[in-house]
ZAMARGU-4260 file (C-alpha; in steps of 0.2 Angstrom, whole numbers, plus 5000, padded with zeros to 4 digits):
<rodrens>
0) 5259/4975/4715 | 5240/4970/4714 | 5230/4979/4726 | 5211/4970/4731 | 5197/4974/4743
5) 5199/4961/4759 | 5179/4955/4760 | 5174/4954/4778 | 5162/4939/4786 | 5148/4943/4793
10) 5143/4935/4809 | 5126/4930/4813 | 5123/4929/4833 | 5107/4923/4840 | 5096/4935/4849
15) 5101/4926/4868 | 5118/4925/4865 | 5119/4944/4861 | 5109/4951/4873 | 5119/4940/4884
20) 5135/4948/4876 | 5126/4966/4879 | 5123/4961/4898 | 5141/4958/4899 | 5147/4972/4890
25) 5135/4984/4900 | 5143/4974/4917 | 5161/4979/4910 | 5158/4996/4909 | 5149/4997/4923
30) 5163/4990/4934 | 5178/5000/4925 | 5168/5015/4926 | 5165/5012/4946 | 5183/5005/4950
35) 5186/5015/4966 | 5205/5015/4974 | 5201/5006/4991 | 5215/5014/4997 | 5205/5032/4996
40) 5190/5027/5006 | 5188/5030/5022 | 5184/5016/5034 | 5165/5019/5036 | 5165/5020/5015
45) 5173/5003/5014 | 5162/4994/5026 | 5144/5000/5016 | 5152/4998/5001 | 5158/4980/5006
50) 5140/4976/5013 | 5133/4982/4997 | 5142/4970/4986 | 5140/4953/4998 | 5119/4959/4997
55) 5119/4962/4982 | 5130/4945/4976 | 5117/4937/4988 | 5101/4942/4979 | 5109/4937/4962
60) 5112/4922/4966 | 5104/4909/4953 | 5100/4898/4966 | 5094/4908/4982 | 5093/4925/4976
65) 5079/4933/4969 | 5083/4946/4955 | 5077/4934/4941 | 5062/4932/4948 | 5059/4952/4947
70) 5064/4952/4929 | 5052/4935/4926 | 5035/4945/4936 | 5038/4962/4929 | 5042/4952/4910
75) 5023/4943/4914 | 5014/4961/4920 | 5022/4970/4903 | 5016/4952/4895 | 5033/4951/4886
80) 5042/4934/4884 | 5060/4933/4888 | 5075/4934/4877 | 5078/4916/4874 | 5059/4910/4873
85) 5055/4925/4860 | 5070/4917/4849 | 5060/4900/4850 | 5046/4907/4846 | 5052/4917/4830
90) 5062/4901/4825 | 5045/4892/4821 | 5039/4906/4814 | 5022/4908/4825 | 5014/4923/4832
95) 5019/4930/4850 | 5002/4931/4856 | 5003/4934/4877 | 4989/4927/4888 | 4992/4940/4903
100) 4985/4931/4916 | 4995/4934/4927 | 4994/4954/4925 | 4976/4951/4926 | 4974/4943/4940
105) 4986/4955/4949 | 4975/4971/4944 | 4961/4961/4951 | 4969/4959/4967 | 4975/4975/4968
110) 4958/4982/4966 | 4949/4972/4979 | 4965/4976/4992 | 4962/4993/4989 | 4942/4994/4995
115) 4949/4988/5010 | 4964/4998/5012 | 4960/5016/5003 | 4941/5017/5005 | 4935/5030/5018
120) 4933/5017/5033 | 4952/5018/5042 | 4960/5002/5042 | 4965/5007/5058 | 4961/5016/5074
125) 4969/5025/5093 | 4959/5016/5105 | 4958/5025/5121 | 4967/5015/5139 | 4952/5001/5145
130) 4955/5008/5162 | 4960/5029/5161 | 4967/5033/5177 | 4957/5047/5186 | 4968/5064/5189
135) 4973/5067/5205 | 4961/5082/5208 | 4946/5074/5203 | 4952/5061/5217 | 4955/5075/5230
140) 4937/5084/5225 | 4929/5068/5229 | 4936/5065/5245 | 4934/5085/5251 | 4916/5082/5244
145) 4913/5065/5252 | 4919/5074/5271 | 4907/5088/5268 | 4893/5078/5267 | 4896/5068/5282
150) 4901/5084/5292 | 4885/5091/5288 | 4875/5077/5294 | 4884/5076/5311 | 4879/5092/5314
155) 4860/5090/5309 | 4861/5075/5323 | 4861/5060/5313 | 4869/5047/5314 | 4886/5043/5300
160) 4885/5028/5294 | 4902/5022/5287 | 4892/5010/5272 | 4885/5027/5266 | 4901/5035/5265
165) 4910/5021/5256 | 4896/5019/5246 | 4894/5037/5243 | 4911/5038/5237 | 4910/5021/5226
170) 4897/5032/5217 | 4907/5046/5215 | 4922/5038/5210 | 4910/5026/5197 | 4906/5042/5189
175) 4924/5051/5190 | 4929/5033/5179 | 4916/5035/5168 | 4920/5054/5165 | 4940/5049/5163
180) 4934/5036/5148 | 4924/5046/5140 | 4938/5060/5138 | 4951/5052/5135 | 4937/5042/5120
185) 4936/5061/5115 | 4954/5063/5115 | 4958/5048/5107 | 4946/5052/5092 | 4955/5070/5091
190) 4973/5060/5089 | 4969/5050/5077 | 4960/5063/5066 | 4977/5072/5070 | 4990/5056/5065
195) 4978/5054/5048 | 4980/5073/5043 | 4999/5067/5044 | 4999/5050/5034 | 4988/5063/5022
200) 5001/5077/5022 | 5016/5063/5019 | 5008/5054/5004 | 5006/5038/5015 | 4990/5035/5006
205) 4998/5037/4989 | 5013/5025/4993 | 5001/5014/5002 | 4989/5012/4984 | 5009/5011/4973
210) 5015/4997/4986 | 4998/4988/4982 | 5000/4987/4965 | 5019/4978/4970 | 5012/4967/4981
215) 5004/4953/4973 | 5017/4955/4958 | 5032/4952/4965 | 5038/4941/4979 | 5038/4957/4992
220) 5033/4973/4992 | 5039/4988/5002 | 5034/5004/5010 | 5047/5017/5018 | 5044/5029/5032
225) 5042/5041/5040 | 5056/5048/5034 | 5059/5069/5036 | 5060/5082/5024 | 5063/5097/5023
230) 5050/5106/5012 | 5046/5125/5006 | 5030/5133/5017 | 5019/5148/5008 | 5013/5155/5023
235) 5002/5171/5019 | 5001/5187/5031 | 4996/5203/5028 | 4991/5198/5010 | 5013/5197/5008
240) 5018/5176/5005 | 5034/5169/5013 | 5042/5155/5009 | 5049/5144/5026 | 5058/5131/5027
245) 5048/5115/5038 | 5051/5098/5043 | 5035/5086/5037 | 5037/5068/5037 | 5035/5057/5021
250) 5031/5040/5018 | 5034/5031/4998 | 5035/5015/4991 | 5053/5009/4986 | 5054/4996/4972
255) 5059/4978/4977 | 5072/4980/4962 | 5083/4995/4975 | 5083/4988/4992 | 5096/4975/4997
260) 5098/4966/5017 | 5108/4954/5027 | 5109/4937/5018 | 5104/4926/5031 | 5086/4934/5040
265) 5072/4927/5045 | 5063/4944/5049 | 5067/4959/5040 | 5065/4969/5055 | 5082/4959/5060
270) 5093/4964/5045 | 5102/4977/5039 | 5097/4988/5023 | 5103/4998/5010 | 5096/5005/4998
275) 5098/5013/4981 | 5092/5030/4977 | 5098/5043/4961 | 5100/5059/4967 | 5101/5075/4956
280) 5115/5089/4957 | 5101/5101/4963 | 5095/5090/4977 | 5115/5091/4985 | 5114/5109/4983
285) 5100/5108/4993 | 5109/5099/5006 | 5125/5112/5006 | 5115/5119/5022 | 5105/5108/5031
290) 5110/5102/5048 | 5119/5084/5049 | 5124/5086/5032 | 5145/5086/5029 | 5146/5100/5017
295) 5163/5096/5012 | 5160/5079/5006 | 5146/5085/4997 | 5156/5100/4990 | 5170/5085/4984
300) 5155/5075/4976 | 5149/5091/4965 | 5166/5091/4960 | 5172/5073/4955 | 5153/5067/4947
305) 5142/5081/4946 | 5148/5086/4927 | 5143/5068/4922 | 5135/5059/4936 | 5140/5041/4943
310) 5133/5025/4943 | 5144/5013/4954 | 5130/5000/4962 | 5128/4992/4944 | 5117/4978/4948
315) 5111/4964/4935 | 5095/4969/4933 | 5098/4986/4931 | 5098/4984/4908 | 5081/4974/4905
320) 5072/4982/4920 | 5076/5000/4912 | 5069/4992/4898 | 5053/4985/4904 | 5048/5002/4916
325) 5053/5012/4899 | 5068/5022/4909 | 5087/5025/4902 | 5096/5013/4906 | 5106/5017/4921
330) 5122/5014/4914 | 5121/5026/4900 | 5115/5039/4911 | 5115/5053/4901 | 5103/5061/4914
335) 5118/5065/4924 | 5108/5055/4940 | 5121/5052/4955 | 5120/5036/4964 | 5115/5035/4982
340) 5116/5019/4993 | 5108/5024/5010 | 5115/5012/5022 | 5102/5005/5040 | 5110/4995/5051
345) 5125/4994/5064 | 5142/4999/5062 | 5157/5000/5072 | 5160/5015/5085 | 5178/5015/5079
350) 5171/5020/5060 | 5160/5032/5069 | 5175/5041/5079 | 5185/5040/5062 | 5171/5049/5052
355) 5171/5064/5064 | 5155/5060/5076 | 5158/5068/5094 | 5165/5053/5105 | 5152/5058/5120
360) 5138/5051/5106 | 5149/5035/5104 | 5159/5030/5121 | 5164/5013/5118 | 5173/5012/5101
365) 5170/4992/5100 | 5152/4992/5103 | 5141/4994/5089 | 5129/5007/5084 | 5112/5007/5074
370) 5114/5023/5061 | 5110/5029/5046 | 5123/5033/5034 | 5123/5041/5015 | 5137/5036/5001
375) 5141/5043/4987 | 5154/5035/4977 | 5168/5036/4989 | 5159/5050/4999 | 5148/5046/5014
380) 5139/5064/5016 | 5127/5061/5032 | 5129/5049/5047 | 5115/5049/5058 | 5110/5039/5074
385) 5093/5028/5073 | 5080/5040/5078 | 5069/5025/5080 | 5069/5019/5101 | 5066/5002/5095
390) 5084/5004/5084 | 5072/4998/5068 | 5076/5003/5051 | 5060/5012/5043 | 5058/4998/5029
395) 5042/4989/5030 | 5040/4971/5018 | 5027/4958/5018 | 5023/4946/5002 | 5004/4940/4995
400) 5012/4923/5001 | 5022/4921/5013 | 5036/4910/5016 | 5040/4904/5035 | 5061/4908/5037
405) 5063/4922/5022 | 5057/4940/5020 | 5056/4935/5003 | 5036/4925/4998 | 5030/4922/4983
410) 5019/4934/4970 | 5006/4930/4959 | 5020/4926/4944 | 5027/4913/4955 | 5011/4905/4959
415) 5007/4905/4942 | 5022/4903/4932 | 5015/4885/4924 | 4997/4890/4921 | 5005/4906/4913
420) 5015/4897/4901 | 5003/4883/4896 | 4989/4896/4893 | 5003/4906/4882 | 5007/4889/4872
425) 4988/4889/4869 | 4985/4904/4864 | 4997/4905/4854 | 4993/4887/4845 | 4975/4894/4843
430) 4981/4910/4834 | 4994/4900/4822 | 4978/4886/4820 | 4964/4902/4816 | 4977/4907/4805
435) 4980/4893/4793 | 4964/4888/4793 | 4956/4904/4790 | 4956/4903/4771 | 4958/4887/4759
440) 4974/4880/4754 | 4981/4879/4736 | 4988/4867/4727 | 4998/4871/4708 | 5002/4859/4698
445) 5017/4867/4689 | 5020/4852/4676 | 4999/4856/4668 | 5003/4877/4668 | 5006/4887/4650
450) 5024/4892/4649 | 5018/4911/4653 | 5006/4905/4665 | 5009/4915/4686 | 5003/4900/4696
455) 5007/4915/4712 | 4994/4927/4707 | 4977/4920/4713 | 4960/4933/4710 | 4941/4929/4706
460) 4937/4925/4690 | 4953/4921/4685 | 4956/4910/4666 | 4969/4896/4669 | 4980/4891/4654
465) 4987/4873/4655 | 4995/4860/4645 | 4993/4842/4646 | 5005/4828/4641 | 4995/4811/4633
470) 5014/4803/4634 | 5015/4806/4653 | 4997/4805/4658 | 4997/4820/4669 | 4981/4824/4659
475) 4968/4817/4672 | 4980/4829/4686 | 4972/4842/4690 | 4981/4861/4686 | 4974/4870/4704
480) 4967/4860/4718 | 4961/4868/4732 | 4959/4859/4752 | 4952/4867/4770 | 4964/4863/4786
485) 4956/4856/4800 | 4952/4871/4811 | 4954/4865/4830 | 4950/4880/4836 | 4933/4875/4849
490) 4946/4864/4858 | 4960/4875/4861 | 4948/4889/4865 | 4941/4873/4879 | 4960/4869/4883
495) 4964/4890/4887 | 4947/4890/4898 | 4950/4875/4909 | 4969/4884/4911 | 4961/4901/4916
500) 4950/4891/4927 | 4962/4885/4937 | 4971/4902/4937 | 4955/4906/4946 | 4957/4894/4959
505) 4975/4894/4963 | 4977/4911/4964 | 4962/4913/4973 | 4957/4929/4962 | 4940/4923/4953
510) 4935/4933/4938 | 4922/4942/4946 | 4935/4951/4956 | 4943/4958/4941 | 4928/4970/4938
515) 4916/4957/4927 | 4904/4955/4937 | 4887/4967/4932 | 4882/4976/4949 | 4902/4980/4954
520) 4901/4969/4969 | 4919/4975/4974 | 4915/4992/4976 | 4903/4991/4989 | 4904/4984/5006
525) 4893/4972/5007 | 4897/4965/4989 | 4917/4964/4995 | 4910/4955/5013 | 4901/4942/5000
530) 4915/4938/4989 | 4929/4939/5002 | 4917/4928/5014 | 4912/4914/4998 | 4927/4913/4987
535) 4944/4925/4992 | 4948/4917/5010 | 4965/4918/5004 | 4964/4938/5000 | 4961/4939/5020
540) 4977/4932/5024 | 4985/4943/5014 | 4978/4956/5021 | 4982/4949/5036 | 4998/4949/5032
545) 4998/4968/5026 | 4991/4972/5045 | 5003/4962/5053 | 5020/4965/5045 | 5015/4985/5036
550) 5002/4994/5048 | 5006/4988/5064 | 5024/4992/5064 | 5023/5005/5056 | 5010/5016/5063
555) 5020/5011/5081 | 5036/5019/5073 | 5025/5033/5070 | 5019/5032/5088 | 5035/5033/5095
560) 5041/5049/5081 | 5027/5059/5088 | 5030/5055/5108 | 5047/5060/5105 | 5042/5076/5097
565) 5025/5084/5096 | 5025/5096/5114 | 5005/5098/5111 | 5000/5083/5121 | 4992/5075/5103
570) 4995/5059/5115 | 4996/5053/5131 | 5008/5036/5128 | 4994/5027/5134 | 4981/5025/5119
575) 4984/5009/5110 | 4987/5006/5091 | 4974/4994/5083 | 4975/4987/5064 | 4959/4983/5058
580) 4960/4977/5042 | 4953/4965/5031 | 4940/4961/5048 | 4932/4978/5044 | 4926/4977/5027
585) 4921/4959/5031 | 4910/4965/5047 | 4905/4983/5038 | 4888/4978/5032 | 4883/4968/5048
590) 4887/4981/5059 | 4878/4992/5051 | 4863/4983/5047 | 4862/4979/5066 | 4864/4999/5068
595) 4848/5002/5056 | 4839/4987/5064 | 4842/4992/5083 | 4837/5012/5077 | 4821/5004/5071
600) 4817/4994/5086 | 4819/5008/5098 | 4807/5018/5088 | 4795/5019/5102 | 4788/5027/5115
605) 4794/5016/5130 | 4811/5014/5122 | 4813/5034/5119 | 4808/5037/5139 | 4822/5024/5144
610) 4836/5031/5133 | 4831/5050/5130 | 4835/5062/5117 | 4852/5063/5123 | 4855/5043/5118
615) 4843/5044/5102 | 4856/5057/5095 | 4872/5045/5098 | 4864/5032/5090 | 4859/5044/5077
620) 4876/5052/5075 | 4884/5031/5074 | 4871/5027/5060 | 4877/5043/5051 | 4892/5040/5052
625) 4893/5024/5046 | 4884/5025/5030 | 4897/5040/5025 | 4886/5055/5032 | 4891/5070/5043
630) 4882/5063/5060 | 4889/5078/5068 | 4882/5091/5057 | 4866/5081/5055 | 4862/5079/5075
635) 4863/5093/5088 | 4876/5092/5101 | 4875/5086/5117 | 4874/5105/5124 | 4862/5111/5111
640) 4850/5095/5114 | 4852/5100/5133 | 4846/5119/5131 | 4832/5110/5119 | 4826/5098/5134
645) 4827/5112/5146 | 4818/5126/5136 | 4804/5112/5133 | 4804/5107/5151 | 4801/5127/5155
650) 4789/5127/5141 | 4778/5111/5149 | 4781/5120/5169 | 4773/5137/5163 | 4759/5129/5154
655) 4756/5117/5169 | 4756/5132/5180 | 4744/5143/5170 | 4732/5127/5168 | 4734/5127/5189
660) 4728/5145/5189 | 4716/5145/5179 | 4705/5131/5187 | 4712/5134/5204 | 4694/5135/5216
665) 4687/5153/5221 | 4690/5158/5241 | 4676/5172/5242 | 4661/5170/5249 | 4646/5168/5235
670) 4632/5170/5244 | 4617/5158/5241 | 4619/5145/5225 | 4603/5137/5217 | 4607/5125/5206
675) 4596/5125/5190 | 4595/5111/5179 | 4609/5102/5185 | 4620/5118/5183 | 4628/5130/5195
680) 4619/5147/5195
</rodrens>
């Protein structure tokens, strides 16, 4: 029997069609690796997991969702082309040359939203209550004073007349107002240096300055918190350090690629939110003991996934994104990571009496609840009740350009998308054109070369042997002939500038803005006033937009945390939150130059008699200030200027009175004066 070797076929696939075959393949796997019996999840587990997939099938839809559109601004940041475009590209057989315009323009805006944000002006301020209302004692002292006054005068004899009392007590009570404002000024200052230590201590500032960077890339951006942890304490005592255990509360950017909300919502402060975490088998252990926490379904998910993990929220971007942020992808996860979705929004009290919550917290099993829930594959491990009064989730979006009816605006890659690709096309033409046209081309004339003759190898000075044919008149042919292609480089090079031009004006982000301009003008404030003011009117709406949808809501959720909480008095409930913004860089350098001007116009005697030392040095201390200086360690106090105008007022009354003495007249009797030449003898 003959016995041969069966020859296989080798397939060649384009490079679309088998990434989109990997895409598939991964999805498969994903899905059979995360097939969950229904039938073992409990009804709070079914529900998030239900929610999850209806979310998630929203936002990967090709038509109203938005996961492509991640991929394509994260693609144009990384300035990598997509599958099918690159296999274009490498079919003609042309360099794959990216412009990056858009990542430039998004460092650009980044930068000039962080001299507002991050500089050491706040974007944000407590302002005291216009009208403080005066303590009751004060009010009694007033009146007790008020009757003491017009007692006494009774007695001297003389007459009470009712308009000096009222307008005795007007006066008092003027200045029992004035005293109120100006304390609760004081206190008012104190709180807010108190709520910056904790946006400090949280990494608010640091996920504020990450959450910039997302913002004009993608079409939203998003900022979380506060959320609290508990975190390890060194405290020292007695030269001995122990370790104890504190809440703190944390703020940090989630990525627009893990969060997930109701199809549907015009405002994202309507929805509700999961989002997607990967959690390690040390931060459950950590969780075994911590209030809230159900330790047996935690002690179920150590056991079923924390040998090899699980990954069962497989999403479509989860592959190329790994790829582009130079991560494993997910679906490998050799890491042994476990996935987390952390559920915001309302659920059934019937779930909630079915997971174990006591029935006093939820007495009406139809009605629903506003809670906080944790799921790990089939597992939920915490259920929590919405520590927010305002029943809001603690996720805050906003877009560089928002859309009216979405959560979801546009980014700088959606605004630019067309003027990216042209500008690619160009520059990709102008490398191919600089190319070929970077050195002759060479024409061999195989017919006229000696049999032996390498018409490839081309060098100076090289001797040519040819042949010629008088039968076939290819003698007047010449052998090697050389031509220069047409270099069309000076009107590409015009074409790419007109295009990066109008990236300038569309996205409202001129190249001075991105750190060419000589002086820096972006780093200080009057240079950000003067760009801001002449070209970037559309950077103030998205900063209006950043005060609006970010800081306002979210420093009021904050507001409300430490109301509920802090027992130190930090605040009253009646200070006010204000959001400054974009308007304070903008009126920086006017104010203070109206500082500087009205110091130098009170310069003067008349002026320094009407407002004293004790106004100089307020005005001092708010000029200080404002240019970056200590005022308070650079002008006295209010007490230490006081004992300074009374020890120089004692000063000026004992050299007045020894003056007095001296040139006081003399009481005895001098006997007989002659005066002798106009003198007193």
């Amino acid at each position: 029997m003959a016995t041969g070797t069966v020859r296989g076929v080798l397939r060649v696939v384009p490079p679309a069609q088998l990434n989109a075959a990997i895409k598939a393949q991964d999805e498969a796997k994903a899905q059979s690796e995360a097939a969950v019996d229904e039938t073992t999840l409990s009804s709070l587990a079914s529900f998030i997991r239900t929610q999850f997939e209806i979310f998630k099938q929203h936002r990967n839809d090709a038509a109203a969702g938005w996961s492509n559109r991640l991929l394509v601004a994260l693609r144009a940041f990384n300035g990598q082309y997509d599958a099918d475009k690159l296999a274009q590209i490498k079919q003609f057989g042309g360099s794959d040359v990216y412009a990056r315009l858009i990542a430039m323009k998004c460092r650009g805006a980044s930068s000039l939203l962080r001299d507002v944000y991050l500089s050491p002006d706040r974007p944000w301020g407590i302002d005291p209550p216009d009208d403080p209302d005066v303590p009751p004692e004060i009010l009694q002292t007033i009146a007790q004073l008020v009757g003491i006054e017009a007692q006494t005068q009774a007695q001297a004899g003389q007459p009470v007349d009712p308009s000096s009392i009222r307008d005795r007590t007007f006066s008092l009570m003027e200045a029992a107002r004035q005293a109120a404002k100006k304390k609760a000024a004081d206190q008012a200052h104190i709180a807010e240096d108190k709520i910056d230590e904790l946006l400090k201590e949280g990494n608010f500032y640091k996920a504020l300055a990450e959450f910039l960077v997302d913002l004009p890339l993608f079409p939203f951006a998003c900022i979380k918190g506060p959320v609290v942890r508990i975190v390890p304490a060194v405290v020292w005592n007695g030269g001995k350090a122990t370790v104890q255990q504190k809440p703190r509360l944390f703020w940090q950017r989630t990525s627009p690629f893990d969060i997930w909300w109701t199809p549907g919502v015009a405002d994202i402060e309507d929805a509700a939110v999961i989002e997607r975490t990967r959690v390690t088998r040390a931060d459950l252990n950590d969780l075994l003991d911590l209030p809230g926490y159900n330790r047996d379904e935690i002690i179920a998910v150590l056991d079923e996934y924390g040998r090899g993990g699980i990954n069962d929220d497989w999403d479509m971007t989860d592959a190329e994104r790994a790829i582009q942020e130079k991560r494993e992808n997910p679906n490998m996860n050799r890491s042994g990571l476990l996935s987390c979705l952390e559920y915001h929004g309302n659920v059934q009290g019937r779930m909630l009496l079915e997971y174990g919550l006591d029935p006093k917290q939820v007495p009406d099993p139809m009605r629903d609840y506003m809670v906080q829930a944790w799921l790990i594959g089939r597992h939920v491990i915490k259920v929590q009740f919405s520590p927010s009064p305002r029943k809001r989730h603690p996720y805050f979006i906003t877009s560089f350009e928002k859309v009216p009816g979405t959560p979801v605006g546009n980014g700088l890659p959606d605004i630019l998308s067309d003027i990216q690709e042209v500008a690619n096309a160009t520059l990709r033409s102008l490398v191919n054109n600089l190319s070929i046209s970077s050195g002759p081309q060479v024409v061999v004339n195989t017919d006229r070369l000696a049999p032996d003759e390498d018409g490839e190898d081309l060098y100076p000075w090289k001797r040519w042997r040819v042949t010629s044919d008088p039968m076939s008149g290819n003698s007047a042919q010449k052998p090697v002939d050389f031509f220069q292609p047409n270099s069309n480089a000076a009107e590409l090079l015009a074409t790419y500038q007109k295009f990066s031009d109008m990236a300038d004006e569309l996205s409202a982000i001129p190249k001075y803005l991105s750190g060419n301009s000589s002086g820096g003008a972006g780093r200080t404030a009057s240079g950000l006033a003067m760009l801001m003011g002449n070209a970037s009117k559309i950077l103030q709406t998205v900063a209006a937009n950043i005060d609006r949808d970010v800081f306002d809501p979210l420093l009021h959720n904050l507001f409300d945390m430490i109301m509920l909480t802090d027992s130190s008095g930090m605040l009253t409930g009646e200070e006010s939150i204000s959001v400054k913004g974009v308007n304070v860089a903008i009126q920086r350098e006017t104010e203070r130059s109206r500082q500087l001007e009205f110091l130098q116009a009170t310069a003067n005697p008349v002026d320094m008699q009407i407002i004293g030392p004790k106004g100089r040095a307020a005005v001092l201390r708010k000029v200080a200030g404002s240019i970056g200086m200590d005022g308070e360690e650079i002008v006295p106090s209010e007490e230490e200027i006081k004992a300074q105008t009374q020890a120089q007022n004692m000063a000026a009354a004992a050299a007045q009175a020894q003056g007095n003495q001296q040139s006081s007249p003399v009481t005895q009797d001098m006997g007989p004066q002659t005066r002798i030449a106009g003198g007193v003898g």
